[in-house]
C-alpha positions in Angstrom: 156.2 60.8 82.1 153.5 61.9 84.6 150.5 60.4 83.8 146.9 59.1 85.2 144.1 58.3 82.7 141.4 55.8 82.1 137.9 55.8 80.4 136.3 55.6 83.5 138.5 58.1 85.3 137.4 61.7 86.4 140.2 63.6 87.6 138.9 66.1 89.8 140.8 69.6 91.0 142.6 68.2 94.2 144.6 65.5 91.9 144.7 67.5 89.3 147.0 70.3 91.0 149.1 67.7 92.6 149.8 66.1 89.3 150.6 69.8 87.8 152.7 70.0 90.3 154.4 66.8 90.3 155.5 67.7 86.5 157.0 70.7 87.7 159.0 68.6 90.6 160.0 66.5 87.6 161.5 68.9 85.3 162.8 70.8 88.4 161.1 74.1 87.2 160.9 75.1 91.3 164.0 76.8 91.6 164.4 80.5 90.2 164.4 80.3 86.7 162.5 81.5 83.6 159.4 79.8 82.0 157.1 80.4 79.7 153.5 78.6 79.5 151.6 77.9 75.9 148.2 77.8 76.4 145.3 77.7 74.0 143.0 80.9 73.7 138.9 80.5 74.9 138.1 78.8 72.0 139.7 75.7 73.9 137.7 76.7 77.0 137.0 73.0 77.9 140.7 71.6 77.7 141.3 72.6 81.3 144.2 74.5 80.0 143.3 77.7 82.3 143.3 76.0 85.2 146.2 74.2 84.8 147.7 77.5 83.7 147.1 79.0 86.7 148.1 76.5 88.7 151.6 75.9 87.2 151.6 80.1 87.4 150.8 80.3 91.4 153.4 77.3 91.5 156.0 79.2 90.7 155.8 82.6 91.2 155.8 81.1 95.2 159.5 80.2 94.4 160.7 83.3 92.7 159.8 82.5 88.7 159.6 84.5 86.4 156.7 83.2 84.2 155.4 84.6 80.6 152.2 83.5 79.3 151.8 83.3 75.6 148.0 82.4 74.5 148.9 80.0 70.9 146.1 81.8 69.4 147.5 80.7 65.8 145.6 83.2 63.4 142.9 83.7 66.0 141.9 87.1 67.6 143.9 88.6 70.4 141.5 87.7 74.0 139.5 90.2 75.4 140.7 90.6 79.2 137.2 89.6 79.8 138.2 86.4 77.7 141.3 86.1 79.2 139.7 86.2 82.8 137.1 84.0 81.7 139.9 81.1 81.0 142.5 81.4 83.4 140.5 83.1 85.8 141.3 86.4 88.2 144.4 85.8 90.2 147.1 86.2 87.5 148.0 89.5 86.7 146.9 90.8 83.2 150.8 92.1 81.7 151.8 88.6 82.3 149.9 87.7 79.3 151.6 88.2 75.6 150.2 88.3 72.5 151.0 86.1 69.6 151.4 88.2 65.8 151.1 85.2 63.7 152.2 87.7 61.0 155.0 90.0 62.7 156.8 88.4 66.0 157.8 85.0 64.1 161.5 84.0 63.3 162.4 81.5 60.8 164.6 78.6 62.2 164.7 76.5 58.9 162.9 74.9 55.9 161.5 72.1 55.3 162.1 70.9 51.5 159.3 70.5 48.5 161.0 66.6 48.0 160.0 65.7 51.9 156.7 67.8 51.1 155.8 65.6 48.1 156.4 62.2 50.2 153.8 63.3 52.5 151.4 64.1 50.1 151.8 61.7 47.4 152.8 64.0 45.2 150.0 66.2 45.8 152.2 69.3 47.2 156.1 70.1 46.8 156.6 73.4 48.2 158.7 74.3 50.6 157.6 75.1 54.1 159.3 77.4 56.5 159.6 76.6 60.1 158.6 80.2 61.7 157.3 80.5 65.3 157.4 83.1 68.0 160.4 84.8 68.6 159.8 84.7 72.6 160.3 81.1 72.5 164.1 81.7 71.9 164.0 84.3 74.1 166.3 82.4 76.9 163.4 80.6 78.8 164.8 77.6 81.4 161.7 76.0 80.8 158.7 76.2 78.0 155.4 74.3 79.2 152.9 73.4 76.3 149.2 72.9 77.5 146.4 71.8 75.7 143.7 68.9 75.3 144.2 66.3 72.4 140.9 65.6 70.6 140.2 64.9 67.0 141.2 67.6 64.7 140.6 68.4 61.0 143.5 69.6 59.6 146.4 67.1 61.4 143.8 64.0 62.6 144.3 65.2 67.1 144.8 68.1 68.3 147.6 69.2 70.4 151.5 68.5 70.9 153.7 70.2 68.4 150.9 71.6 66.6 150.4 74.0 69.8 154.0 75.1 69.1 154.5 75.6 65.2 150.7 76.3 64.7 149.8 77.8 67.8 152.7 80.1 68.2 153.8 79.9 64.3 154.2 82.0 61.8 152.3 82.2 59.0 154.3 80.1 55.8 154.1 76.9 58.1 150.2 77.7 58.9 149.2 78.4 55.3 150.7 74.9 54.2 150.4 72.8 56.9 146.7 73.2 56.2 146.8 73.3 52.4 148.3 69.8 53.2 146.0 68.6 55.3 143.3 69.6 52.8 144.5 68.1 49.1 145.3 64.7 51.5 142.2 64.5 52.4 140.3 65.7 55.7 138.4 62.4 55.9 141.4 60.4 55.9 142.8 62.5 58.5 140.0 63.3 61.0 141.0 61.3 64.5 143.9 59.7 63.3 146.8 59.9 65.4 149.7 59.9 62.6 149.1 61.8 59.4 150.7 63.7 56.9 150.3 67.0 58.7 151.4 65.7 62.1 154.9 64.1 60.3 155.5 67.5 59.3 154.5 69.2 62.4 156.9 66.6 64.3 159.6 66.7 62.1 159.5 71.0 62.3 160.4 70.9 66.4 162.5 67.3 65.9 164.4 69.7 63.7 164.6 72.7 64.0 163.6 73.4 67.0 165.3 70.6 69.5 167.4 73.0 71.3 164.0 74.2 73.0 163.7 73.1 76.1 159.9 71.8 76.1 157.7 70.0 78.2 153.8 68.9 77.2 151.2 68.4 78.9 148.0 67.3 77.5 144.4 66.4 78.8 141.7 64.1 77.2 138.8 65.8 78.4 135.1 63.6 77.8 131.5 65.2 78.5 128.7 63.4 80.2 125.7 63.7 77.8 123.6 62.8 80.7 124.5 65.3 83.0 126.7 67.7 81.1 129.6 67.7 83.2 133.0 67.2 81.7 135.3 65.4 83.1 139.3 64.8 82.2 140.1 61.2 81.0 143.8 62.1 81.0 146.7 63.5 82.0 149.9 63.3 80.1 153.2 65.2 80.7 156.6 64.7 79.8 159.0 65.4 76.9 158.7 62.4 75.0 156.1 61.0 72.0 154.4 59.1 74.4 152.9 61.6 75.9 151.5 62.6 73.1 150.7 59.0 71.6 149.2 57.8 74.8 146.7 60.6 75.1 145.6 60.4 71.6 144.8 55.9 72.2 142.0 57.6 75.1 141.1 60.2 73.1 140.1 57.8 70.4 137.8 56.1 72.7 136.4 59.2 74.6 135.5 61.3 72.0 134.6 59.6 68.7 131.4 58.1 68.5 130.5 55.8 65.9 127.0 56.1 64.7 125.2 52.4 63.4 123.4 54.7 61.2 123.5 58.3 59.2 121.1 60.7 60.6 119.1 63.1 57.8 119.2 66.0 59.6 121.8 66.8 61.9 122.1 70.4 64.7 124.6 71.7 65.8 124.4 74.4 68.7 127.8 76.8 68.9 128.6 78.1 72.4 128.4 81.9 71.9 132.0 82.0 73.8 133.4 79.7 71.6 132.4 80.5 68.7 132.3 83.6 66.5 133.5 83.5 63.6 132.9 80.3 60.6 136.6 80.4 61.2 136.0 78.3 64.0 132.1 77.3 63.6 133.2 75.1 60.8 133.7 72.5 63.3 130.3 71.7 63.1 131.0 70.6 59.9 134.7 68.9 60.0 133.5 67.0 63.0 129.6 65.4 61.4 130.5 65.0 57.6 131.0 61.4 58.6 128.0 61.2 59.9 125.5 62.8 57.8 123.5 61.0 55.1 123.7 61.7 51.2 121.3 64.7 50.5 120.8 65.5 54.4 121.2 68.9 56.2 123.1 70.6 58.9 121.4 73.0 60.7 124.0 75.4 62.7 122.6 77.3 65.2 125.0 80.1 65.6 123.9 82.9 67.7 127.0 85.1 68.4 128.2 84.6 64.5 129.6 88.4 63.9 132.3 87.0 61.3 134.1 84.6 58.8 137.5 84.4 59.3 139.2 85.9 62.5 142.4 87.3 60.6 140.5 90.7 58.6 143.1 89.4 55.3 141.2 85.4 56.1 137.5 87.3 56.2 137.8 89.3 52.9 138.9 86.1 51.3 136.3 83.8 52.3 133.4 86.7 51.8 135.4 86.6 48.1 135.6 83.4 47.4 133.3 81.3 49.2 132.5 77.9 50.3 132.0 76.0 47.0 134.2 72.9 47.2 137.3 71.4 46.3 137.7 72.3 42.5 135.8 75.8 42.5 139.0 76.3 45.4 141.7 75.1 43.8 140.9 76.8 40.2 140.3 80.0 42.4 144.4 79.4 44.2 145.7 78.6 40.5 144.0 81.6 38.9 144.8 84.3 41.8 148.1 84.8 43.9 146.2 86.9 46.9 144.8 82.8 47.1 148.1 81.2 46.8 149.7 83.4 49.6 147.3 82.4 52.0 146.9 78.6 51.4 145.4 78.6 55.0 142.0 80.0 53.8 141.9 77.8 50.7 142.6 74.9 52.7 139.6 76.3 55.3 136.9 76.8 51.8 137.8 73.2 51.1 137.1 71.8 54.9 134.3 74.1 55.0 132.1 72.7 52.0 129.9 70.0 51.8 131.2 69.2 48.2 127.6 69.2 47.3 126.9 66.2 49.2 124.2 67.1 52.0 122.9 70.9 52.7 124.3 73.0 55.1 122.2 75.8 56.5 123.9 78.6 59.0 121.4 80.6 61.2 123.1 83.4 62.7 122.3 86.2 65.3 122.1 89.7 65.1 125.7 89.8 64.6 125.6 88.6 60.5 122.6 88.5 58.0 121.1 86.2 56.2 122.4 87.7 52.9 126.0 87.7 54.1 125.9 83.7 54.5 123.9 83.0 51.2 127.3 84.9 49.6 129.8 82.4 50.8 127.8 79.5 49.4 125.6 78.8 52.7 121.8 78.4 53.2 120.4 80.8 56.0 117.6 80.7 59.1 117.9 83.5 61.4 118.6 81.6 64.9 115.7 82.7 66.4 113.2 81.3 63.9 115.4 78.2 63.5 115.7 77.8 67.5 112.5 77.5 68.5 111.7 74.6 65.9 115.3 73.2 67.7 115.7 74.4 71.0 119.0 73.7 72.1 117.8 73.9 75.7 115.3 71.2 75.2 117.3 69.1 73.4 119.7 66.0 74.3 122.8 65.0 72.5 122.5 62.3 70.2 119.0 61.3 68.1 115.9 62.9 69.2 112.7 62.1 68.0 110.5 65.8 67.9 106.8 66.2 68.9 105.7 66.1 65.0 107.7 62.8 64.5 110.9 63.8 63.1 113.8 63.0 64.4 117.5 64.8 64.4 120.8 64.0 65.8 121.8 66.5 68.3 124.9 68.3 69.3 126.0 71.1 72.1 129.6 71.1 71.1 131.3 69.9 68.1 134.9 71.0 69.7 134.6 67.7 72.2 135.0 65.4 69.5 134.3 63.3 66.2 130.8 61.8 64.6 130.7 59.2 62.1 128.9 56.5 60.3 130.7 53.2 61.3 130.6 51.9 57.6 132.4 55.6 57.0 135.0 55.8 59.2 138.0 54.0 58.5 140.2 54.9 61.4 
């Protein structure tokens, strides 16, 4: 394994390149050969995955490789070339980019039985899971480099390591389930935790299915100065083995879950207009505070570039249908209709996506959505304007901030960069 990480470490650009390309020295990946990179999409802009990308990419093309780029957009849209520019910046050229179908260009190498199902879940689930991912990774690649940032994630506890290969670039029967899992087990319980439910199944999908790969990961812990704003990577880890993976998730514990000593009322959220688009992704706002917020409190969203709900068009019509209305009004709504049950994905998404009646959530969109379209899916609504100048995100610091009329909110300019909770709430 390659590694350098601490919580005081900042790994700047010049160390960073010679650690990229001391993983490529160690996997040998300089002589001619073929490889193919798995980044994240723009939504992980802060992982540090496009440059790495494009260093590994200049690497190697100076020795005569061939190298494919395949974005693990997962059921996210297809990047703009602007997007795609934005992330990996201008010296690559644009054909060397694929695009992931989560629908269409995914083979099924196996399937994962109801009986193993049902031990992860407690009896919750037993259905059978198939193991479909992109058909380019068996596409006779010497080499297949996995980039990405572990952080705390809803749906499998930290984001990153075989998720990026059987979620990223999977199809869509392990996507639907894998986060119908993660939701009747119980976000809360899963939320920053390194082993889960969801990541045994993720692991056991590669371990099994998909071992002949020849797969190397490398993973960042990134950390943002509240103070300054800069971010600055914690960690690198690359190599082929667990540890990689457990290693970076110990730093990511301490870099990017903070444990409040008490529940703020009312807590903002600000979403990065390139980030964040869709409620699809927005929702972070709310995976990443419900630990945090006080019975009967509020979460304001400030959400200027909102255009959208789901970023799959099949994902969007369902959540306009069916709405954000909690666990049971969700799982009487996938019992009583199959367009539900063949899309367990956006079930599991109405359950993460609800309060369960517990504190108010209140989205205030841009131009892009109106205020009627986010009362529909079981949301109050402030147009952003209105809503940012009471909470101007340019005035504002992350953490508690006391406002000129005496209240006080709890602040945040990215819910992507981590996890917020109550000590007394999280039991990690």
């Amino acid at each position: 394994m390659i590694s350098k990480f601490g919580e005081t470490v900042s790994i700047q650009s010049d160390e960073l390149r010679e650690l990229v390309f001391q993983t490529l020295e160690n996997v040998d990946a300089t002589s001619p050969s073929r490889v193919l990179i798995l980044p994240p999409d723009h939504t992980r802009l802060n992982s540090m995955a496009g440059p790495i990308t494009a260093m590994v990419y200049e690497r190697l093309t100076a020795n005569g490789v061939q190298v494919d780029i395949l974005p693990t957009l997962g059921t996210h849209n297809p990047m703009t070339e602007a997007q795609l520019r934005m992330m990996f910046g201008d010296s690559i050229p644009f054909d060397t980019f694929k695009v992931h179908d989560w629908r269409n260009d995914v083979i099924n190498k196996g399937t994962i039985s109801g009986e193993r199902l049902s031990g992860l879940s407690n009896g919750k689930v037993d259905f059978t899971v198939d193991v479909e991912v992109n058909k380019m990774l068996f596409d006779g690649y010497d080499l297949i480099l996995s980039v990405g940032q572990v952080v705390p994630h809803e749906v499998v506890g930290m984001a990153n390591y075989t998720k990026n290969v059987v979620v990223g670039a999977g199809g869509s029967d392990i996507i639907n389930k894998s986060h119908f899992l993660g939701a009747v087990c119980n976000m809360e319980t899963i939320l920053g935790r390194t082993d889960t439910p969801v990541r045994k199944l993720f692991n056991h999908a590669v371990e099994t299915y998909l071992s002949d790969l020849p797969i190397t990961y490398i993973l960042t812990v990134m950390e943002q100065d509240y103070d300054s704003g800069e971010m600055h990577m914690r960690g690198f880890y690359a190599g082929e083995e667990t540890d990689v993976y457990n290693e970076a998730c110990t730093l990511a514990r301490a870099a990017n879950i903070t444990l409040l000593d008490r529940e703020p009322k009312k807590v903002v959220v600000y979403l990065d207009p390139h980030e964040f688009q869709s409620t699809w992704l927005g929702n972070k706002a709310i995976y990443r505070t419900r630990m945090a917020i006080a019975d009967d409190g509020e979460l304001i969203v400030l959400a200027p570039a909102l255009k959208e709900f789901g970023e799959d068009p099949t994902i969007d019509r369902l959540i306009r249908k069916y709405g954000y209305f909690g666990t049971p009004a969700t799982l009487k709504a996938v019992e009583e209709n199959e367009e539900l049950r063949d899309n367990l994905g956006a079930a599991a998404h109405l359950i993460h996506g609800s309060s369960e009646g517990r504190f108010k959530i209140t989205y205030c969109p841009g131009p892009n959505m109106s205020l009627d379209e986010i009362r529909s899916v079981g949301f109050e609504a402030v147009d952003y304007d209105e809503m940012a100048a009471r909470y101007n995100p340019d005035k504002l610091k992350d953490g508690f901030n006391t406002l000129p009329g005496g209240e006080e909110i709890f602040y945040i300019s990215n819910p992507a960069l981590g996890l917020w909770a109550f000590k007394e709430k999280f039991r990690g």
